[in-house]
TORKOL-4160 file (C-alpha; in steps of 0.2 Angstrom, whole numbers, padded with zeros to 4 digits, m for minus):
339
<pt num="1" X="1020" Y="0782" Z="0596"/>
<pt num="2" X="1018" Y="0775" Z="0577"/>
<pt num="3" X="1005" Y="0765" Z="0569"/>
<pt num="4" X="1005" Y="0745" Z="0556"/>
<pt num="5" X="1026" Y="0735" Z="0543"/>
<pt num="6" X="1014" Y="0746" Z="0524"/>
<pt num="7" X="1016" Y="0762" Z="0521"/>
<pt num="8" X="1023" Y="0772" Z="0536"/>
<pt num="9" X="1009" Y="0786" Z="0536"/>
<pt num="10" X="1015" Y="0804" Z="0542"/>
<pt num="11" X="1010" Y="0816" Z="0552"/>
<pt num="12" X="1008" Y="0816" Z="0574"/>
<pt num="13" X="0992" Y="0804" Z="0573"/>
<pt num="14" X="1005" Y="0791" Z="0566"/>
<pt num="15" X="1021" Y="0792" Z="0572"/>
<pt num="16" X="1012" Y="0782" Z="0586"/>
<pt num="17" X="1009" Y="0768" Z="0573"/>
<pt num="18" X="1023" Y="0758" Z="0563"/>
<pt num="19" X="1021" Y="0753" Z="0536"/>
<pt num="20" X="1033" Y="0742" Z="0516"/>
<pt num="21" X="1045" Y="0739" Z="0529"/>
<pt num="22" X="1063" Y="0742" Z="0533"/>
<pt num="23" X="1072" Y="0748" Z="0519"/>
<pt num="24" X="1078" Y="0744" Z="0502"/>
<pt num="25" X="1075" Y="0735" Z="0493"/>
<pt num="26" X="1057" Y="0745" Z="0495"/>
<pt num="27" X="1046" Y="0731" Z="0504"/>
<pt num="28" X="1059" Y="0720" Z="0510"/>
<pt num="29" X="1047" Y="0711" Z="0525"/>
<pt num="30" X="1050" Y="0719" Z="0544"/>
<pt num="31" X="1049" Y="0702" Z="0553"/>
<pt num="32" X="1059" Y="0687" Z="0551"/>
<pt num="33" X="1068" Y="0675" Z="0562"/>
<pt num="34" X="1078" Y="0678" Z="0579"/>
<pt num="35" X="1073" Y="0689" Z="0591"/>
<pt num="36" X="1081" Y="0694" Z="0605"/>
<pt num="37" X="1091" Y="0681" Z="0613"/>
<pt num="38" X="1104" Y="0688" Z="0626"/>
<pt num="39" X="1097" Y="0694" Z="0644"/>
<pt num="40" X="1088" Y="0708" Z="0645"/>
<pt num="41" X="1101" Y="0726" Z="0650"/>
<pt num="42" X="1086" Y="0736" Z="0656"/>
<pt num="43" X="1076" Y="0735" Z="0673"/>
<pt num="44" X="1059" Y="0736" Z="0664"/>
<pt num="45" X="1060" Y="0720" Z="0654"/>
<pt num="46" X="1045" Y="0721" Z="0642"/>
<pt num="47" X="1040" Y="0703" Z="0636"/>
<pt num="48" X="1029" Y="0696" Z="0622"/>
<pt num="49" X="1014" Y="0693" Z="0634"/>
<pt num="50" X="1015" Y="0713" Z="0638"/>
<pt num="51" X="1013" Y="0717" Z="0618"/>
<pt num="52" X="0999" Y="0722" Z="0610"/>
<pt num="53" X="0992" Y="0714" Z="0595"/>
<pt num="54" X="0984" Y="0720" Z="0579"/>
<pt num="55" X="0976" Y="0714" Z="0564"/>
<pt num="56" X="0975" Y="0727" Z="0548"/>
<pt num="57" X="0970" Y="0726" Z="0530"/>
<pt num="58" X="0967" Y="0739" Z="0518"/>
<pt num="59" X="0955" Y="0738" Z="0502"/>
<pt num="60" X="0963" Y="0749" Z="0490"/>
<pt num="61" X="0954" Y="0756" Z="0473"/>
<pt num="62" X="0959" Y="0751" Z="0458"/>
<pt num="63" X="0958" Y="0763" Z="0440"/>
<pt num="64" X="0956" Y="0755" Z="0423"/>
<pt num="65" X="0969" Y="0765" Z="0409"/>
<pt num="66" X="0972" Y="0764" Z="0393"/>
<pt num="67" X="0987" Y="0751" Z="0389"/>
<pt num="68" X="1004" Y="0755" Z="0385"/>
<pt num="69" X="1000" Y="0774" Z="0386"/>
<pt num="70" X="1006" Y="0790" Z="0396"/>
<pt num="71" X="0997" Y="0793" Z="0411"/>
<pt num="72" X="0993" Y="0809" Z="0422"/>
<pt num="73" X="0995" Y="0806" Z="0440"/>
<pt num="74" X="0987" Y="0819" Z="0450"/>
<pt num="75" X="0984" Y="0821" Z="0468"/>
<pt num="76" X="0974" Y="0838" Z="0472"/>
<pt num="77" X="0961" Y="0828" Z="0478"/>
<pt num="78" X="0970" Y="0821" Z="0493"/>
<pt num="79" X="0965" Y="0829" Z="0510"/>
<pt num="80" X="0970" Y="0813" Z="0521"/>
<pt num="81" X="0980" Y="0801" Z="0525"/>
<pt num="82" X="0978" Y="0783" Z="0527"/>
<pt num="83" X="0974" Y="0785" Z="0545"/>
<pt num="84" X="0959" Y="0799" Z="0541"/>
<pt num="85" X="0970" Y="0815" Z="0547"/>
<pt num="86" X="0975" Y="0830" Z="0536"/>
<pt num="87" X="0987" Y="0823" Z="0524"/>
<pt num="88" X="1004" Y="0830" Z="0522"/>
<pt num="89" X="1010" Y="0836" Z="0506"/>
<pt num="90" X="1013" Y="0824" Z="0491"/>
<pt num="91" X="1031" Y="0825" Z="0489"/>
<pt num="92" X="1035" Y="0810" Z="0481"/>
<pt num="93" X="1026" Y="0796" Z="0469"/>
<pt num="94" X="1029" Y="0779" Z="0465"/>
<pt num="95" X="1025" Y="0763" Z="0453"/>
<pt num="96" X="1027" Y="0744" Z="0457"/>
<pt num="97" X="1026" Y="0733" Z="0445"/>
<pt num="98" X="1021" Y="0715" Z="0455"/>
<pt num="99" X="1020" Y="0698" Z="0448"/>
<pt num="100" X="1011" Y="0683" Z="0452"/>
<pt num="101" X="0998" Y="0692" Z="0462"/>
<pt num="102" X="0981" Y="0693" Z="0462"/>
<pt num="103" X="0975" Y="0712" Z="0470"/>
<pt num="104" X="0967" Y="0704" Z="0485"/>
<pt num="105" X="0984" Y="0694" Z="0489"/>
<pt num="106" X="0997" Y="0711" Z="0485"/>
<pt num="107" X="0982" Y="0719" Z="0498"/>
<pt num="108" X="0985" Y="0707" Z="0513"/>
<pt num="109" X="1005" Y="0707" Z="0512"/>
<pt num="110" X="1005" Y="0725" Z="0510"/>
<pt num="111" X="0992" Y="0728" Z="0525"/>
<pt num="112" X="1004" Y="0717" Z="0538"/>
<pt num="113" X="1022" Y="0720" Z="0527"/>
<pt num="114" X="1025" Y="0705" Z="0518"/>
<pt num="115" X="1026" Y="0713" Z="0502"/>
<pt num="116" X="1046" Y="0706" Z="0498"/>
<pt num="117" X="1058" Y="0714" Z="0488"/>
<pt num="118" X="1060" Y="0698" Z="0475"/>
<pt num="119" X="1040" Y="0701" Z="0472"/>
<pt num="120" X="1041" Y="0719" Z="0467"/>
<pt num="121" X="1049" Y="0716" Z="0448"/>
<pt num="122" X="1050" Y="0735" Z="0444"/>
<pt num="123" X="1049" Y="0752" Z="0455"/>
<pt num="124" X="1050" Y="0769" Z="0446"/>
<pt num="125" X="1047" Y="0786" Z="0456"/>
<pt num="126" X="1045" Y="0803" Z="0453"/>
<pt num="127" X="1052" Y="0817" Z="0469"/>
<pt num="128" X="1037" Y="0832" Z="0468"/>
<pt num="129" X="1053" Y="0844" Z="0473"/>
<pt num="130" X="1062" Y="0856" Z="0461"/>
<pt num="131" X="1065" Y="0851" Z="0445"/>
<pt num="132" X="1048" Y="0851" Z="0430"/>
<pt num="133" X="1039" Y="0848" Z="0445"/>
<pt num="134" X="1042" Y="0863" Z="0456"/>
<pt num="135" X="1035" Y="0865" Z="0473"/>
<pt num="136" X="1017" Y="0862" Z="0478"/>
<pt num="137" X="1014" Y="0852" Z="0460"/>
<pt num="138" X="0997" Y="0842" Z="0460"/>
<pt num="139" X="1001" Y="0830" Z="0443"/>
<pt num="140" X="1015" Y="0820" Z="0435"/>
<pt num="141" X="1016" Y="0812" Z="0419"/>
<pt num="142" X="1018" Y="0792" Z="0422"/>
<pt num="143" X="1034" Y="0792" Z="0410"/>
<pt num="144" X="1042" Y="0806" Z="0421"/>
<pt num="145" X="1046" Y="0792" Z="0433"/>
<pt num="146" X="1062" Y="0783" Z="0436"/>
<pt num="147" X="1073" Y="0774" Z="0447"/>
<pt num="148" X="1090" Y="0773" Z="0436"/>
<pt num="149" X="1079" Y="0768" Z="0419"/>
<pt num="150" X="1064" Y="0782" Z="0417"/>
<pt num="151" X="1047" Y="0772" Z="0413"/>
<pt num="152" X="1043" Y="0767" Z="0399"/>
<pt num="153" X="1022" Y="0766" Z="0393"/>
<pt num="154" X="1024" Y="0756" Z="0380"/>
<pt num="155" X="1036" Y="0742" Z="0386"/>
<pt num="156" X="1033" Y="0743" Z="0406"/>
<pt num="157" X="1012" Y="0746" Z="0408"/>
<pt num="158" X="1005" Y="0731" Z="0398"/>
<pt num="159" X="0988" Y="0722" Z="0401"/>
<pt num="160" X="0992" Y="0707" Z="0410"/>
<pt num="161" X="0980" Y="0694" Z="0421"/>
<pt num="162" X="0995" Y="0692" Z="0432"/>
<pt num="163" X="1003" Y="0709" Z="0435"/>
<pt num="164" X="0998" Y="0720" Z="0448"/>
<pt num="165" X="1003" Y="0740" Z="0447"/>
<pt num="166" X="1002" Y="0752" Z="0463"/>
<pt num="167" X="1005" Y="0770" Z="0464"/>
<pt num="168" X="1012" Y="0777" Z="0482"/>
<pt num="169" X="1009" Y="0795" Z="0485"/>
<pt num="170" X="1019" Y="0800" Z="0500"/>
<pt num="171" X="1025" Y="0812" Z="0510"/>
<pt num="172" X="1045" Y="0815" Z="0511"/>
<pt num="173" X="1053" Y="0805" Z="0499"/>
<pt num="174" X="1061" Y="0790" Z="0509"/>
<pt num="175" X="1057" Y="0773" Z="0500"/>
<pt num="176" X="1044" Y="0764" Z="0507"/>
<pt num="177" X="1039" Y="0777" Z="0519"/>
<pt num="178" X="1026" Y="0791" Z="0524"/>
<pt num="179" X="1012" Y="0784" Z="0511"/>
<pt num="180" X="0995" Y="0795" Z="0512"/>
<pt num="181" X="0987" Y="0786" Z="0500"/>
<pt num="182" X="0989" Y="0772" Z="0483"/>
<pt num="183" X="0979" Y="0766" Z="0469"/>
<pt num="184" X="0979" Y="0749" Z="0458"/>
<pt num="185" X="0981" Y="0755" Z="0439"/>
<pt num="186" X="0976" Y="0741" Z="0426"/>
<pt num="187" X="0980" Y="0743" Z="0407"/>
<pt num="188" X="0965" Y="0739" Z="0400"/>
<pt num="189" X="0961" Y="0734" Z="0382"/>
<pt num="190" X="0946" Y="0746" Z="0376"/>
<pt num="191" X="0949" Y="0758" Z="0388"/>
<pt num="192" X="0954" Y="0774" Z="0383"/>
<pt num="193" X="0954" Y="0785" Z="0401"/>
<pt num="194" X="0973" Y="0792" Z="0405"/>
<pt num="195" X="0968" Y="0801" Z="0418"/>
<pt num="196" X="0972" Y="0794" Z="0437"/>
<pt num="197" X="0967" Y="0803" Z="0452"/>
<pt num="198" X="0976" Y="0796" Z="0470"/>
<pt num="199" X="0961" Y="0792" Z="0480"/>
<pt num="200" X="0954" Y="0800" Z="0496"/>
<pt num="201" X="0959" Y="0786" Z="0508"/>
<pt num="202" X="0944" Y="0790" Z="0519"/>
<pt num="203" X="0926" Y="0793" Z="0515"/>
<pt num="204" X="0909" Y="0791" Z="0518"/>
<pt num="205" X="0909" Y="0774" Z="0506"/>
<pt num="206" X="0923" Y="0765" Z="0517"/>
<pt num="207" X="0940" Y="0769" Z="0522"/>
<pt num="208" X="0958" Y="0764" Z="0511"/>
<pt num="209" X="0964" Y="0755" Z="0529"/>
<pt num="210" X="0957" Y="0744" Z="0544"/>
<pt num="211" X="0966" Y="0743" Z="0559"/>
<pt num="212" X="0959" Y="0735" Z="0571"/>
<pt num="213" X="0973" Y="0733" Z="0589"/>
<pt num="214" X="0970" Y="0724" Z="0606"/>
<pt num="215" X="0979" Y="0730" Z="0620"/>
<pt num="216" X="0987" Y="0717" Z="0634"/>
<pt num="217" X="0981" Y="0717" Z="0653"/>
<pt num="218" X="0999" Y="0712" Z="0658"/>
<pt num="219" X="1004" Y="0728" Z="0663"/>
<pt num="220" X="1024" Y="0735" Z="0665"/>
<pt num="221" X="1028" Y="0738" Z="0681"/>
<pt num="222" X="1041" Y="0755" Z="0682"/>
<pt num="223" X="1046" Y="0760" Z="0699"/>
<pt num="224" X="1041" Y="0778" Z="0701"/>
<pt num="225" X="1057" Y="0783" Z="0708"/>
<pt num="226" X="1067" Y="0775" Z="0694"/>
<pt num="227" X="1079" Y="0768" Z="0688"/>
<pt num="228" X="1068" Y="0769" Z="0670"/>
<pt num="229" X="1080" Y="0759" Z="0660"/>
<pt num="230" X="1064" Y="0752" Z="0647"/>
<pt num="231" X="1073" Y="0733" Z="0640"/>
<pt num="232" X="1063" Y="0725" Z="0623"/>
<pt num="233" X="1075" Y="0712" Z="0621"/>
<pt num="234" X="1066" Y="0700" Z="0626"/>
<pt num="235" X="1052" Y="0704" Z="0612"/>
<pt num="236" X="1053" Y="0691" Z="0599"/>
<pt num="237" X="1036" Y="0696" Z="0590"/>
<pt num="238" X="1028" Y="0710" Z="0582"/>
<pt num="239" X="1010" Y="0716" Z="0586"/>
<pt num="240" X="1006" Y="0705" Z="0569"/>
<pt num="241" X="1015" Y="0691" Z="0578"/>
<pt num="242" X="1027" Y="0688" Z="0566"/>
<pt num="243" X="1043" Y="0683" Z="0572"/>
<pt num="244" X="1055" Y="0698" Z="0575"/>
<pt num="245" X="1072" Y="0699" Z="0568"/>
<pt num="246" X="1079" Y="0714" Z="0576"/>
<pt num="247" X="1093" Y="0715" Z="0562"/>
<pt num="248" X="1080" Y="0718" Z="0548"/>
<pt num="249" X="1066" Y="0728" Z="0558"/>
<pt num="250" X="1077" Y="0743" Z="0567"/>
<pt num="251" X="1069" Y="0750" Z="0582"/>
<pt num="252" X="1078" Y="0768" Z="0583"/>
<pt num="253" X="1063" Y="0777" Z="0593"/>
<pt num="254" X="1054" Y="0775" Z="0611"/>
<pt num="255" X="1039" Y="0788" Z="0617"/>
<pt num="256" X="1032" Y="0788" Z="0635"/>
<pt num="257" X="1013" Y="0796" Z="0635"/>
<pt num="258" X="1000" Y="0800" Z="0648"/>
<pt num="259" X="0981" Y="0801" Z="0645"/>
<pt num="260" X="0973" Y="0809" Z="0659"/>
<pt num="261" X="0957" Y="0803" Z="0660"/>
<pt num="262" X="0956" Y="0788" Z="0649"/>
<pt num="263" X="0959" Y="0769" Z="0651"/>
<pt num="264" X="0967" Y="0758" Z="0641"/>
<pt num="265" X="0952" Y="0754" Z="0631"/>
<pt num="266" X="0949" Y="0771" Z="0626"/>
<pt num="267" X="0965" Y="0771" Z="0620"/>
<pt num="268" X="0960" Y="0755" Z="0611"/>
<pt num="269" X="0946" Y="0761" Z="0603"/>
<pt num="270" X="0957" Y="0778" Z="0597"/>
<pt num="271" X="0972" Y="0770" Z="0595"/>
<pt num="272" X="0974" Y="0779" Z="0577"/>
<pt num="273" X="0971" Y="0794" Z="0586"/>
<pt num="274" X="0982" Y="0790" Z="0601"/>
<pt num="275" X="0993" Y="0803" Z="0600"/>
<pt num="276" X="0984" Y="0817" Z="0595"/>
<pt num="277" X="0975" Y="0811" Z="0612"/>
<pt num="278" X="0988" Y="0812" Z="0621"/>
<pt num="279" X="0990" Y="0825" Z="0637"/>
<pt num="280" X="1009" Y="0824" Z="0638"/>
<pt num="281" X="1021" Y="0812" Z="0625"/>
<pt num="282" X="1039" Y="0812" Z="0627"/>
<pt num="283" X="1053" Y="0804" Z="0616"/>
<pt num="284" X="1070" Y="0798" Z="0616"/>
<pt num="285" X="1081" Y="0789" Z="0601"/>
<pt num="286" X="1087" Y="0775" Z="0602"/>
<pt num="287" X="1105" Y="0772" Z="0597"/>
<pt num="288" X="1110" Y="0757" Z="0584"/>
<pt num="289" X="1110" Y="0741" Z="0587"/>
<pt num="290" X="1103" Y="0746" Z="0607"/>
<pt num="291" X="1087" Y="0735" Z="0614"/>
<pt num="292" X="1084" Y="0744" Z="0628"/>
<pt num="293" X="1083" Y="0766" Z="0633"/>
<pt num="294" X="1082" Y="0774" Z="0648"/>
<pt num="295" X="1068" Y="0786" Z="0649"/>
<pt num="296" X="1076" Y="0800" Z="0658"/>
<pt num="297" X="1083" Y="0805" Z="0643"/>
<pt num="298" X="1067" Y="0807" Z="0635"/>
<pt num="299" X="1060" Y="0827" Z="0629"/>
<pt num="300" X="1045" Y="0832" Z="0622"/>
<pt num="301" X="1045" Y="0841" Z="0604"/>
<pt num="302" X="1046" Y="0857" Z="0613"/>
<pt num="303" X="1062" Y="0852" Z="0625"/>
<pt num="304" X="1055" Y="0847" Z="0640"/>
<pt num="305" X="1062" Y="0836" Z="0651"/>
<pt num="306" X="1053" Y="0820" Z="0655"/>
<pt num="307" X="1047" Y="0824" Z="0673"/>
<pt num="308" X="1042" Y="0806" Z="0680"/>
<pt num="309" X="1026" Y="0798" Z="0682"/>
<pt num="310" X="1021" Y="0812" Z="0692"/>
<pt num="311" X="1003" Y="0811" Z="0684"/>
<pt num="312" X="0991" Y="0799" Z="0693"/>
<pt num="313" X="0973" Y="0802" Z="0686"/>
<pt num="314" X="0976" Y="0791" Z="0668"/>
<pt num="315" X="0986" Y="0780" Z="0658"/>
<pt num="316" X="1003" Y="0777" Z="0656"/>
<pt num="317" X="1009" Y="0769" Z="0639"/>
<pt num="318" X="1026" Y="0766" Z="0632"/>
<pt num="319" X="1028" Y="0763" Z="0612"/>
<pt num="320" X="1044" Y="0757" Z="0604"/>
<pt num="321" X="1046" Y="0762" Z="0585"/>
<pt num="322" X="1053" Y="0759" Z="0568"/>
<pt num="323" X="1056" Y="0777" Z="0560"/>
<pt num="324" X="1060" Y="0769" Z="0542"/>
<pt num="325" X="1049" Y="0756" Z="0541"/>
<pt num="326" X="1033" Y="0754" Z="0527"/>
<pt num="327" X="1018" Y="0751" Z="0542"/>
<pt num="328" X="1015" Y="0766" Z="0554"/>
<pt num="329" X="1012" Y="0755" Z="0569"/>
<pt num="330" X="1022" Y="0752" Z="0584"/>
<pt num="331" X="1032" Y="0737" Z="0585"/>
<pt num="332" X="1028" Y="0737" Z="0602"/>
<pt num="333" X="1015" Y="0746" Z="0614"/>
<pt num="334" X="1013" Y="0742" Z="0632"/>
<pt num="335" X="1002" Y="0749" Z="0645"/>
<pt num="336" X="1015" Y="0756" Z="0662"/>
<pt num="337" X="1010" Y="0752" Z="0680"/>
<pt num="338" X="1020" Y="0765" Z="0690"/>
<pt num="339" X="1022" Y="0760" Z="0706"/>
C-alpha cells in the first residue's frame, strides 16, 4: 500500500504510500474537482468517512553555488530514501526551475502535491543509464541535463530573490516519480562552491519528510464469504482532503494486508513501515477508467492466490493506489471488518 501526491518514494515500505502527482506536465496537482458521482458497482462501498487522513511536510536542504556555473551533482552519499529505508538506485536527476516562490511555499505544495505545472518554468533531466553515464554512476555535470534544450549555466542558473531551483534524485526514470531524496541549489554572488551532494534524507539532525496519518474508526464491513467486490466511487477526497478528480489522479492499484498481532494504531504509528510490517499483502490492478475491484483476483508478489479473511488474530486493511503519482501515499486506506 503507497505512501503521500510529492515524490512517489520506491521501494516495499512505500508502495503502501502515494508523491508531484499524476503525470505530465511533471507536478500537475492529484486532486481537483469531481469525484465520484455515479452509484457505487461494488458490494463494499468505501466512503469518505472510512478514509484516513494525513498531514505531511518536508523541510528540504538548501546548497549555496556559485552563479551561472557548471555544477557537479553527485549522490554517493544517499543510503535512504525519503521514508528512512535503503534507498534504491539513483537512476535519474532532475532540475525545476520555479518562479514566484519563496522555499517554504515550493516545500508545502510539494509536501501535499500542489506543485502545478504552470509554476515549474523550466525541467531539465539527466537518465544515470548507458550513455557518459554508464551504470552505477554517482555524479553528473549540471549542463548534462536536458529535456529537448540541454541546460545552460549561464542563461538558465541565475541568482534571483524570486526563483527557486530543486534537484530530484530518483529511482526509475518516470517523471515525477520514485524520488529518494532533493536539494534546493541557489546561485549565489561570492560564492564560489560547485560542488552538490544530494542529501541523506534521514539523519540524526532531522528527517527530509514528516508524515504524520490518522486512521478512521469507521470500519469496512466485508462478508467473510464473499462477494469481495471493494467500490471507492463514492470517495470524493484524498487522505489531504483535497477534492478528488478521478480523471487526473488515476487509481490503477488496490492491496489487501493482514497484521497479525497489531491494531490499527500500531499501524498508525508505522504507517511508513506498514508494509514491511505486514504478515501477508496481496495485490490486484485495477483496469482504466474502473472505481471499484474484486479482491479475489488479488496475488501476492510470489503468485499466491488471495485466500480470504482466513486470518482472525490482527488487522485487516485495504489501500487503493496511484502507481504514477509524485506522493507515495495511498489515496485511500481503510481498516476491514470481516464478518
Amino acid at each position: 500500500m503507497r505512501l503521500p501526491c510529492i515524490l512517489s518514494l520506491s521501494g516495499r515500505g512505500v508502495a503502501l504510500l502515494r508523491s508531484l502527482c499524476c503525470t505530465l506536465p511533471l507536478i500537475a496537482s492529484c486532486g481537483s474537482s469531481g469525484g465520484g458521482a455515479a452509484g457505487p458497482v461494488g458490494n463494499v462501498v468505501i466512503r469518505d468517512p472510512n478514509n484516513y487522513t494525513s498531514q505531511s511536510s518536508l523541510a528540504v536542504p538548501t546548497v549555496q553555488t556559485a552563479a551561472g556555473q557548471d555544477l557537479t551533482l553527485s549522490w554517493d552519499g544517499v543510503t535512504q530514501d525519503l521514508l528512512c529505508h535503503p534507498a534504491g538506485s539513483i537512476d535519474n536527476v532532475a532540475f525545476l526551475k520555479i518562479g514566484n516562490m519563496t522555499p517554504a511555499q515550493v516545500e508545502a505544495k510539494l509536501a501535499i502535491g500542489k506543485l502545478t505545472a504552470t509554476e515549474v518554468t523550466m525541467y531539465r533531466e539527466h537518465h544515470v543509464t548507458g550513455g557518459d553515464a554508464g551504470a552505477g554512476a554517482t555524479s553528473v555535470m549540471l549542463s548534462q541535463l536536458a529535456y529537448g534544450a540541454a541546460l545552460d549555466p549561464a542563461t538558465d542558473y541565475l541568482e534571483s530573490s524570486s526563483t527557486q531551483y530543486l534537484l530530484l534524485f530518483t529511482h526509475g526514470t518516470t517523471l515525477a516519480v520514485g524520488a529518494q531524496t532533493m536539494t534546493f541549489i541557489q546561485p549565489t554572488a561570492g560564492v564560489q562552491n560547485v560542488a552538490v551532494a544530494a542529501p541523506n534524507p534521514c539523519s540524526s539532525s532531522g528527517n527530509l519528510l514528516s508524515f504524520s496519518p490518522t486512521l478512521s474508526t469507521m470500519l469496512v464491513s466485508i462478508p467473510v464469504a464473499g462477494p469481495w467486490k471493494i467500490d471507492w466511487s463514492q470517495i470524493t477526497k484524498d487522505n489531504f482532503g483535497q477534492t478528488l478528480d478521478f480523471s487526473q489522479t488515476k487509481l490503477d492499484k488496490v492491496e489487501v494486508a493482514f497484521f497479525q498481532g497489531m491494531a490499527a494504531s500500531d499501524l498508525q504509528a508505522h504507517f511508513l513501515d506498514i508494509e514491511l510490517n505486514a504478515t501477508s499483502l496481496y495485490t490486484v490492478s485495477v483496469p482504466t477508467g474502473q472505481k471499484y475491484v474484486d479482491l479475489a483476483g488479488a496475488q501476492t508478489s510470489g503468485g499466491t492466490a488471495f485466500p480470504g479473511f482466513t486470518s482472525t488474530d490482527g488487522t485487516w486493511a485495504a489501500a487503493v493506489l496511484c502507481g504514477t503519482c509524485s506522493i507515495p501515499a495511498p489515496v485511500v486506506f481503510v481498516i476491514l471488518q470481516p464478518q
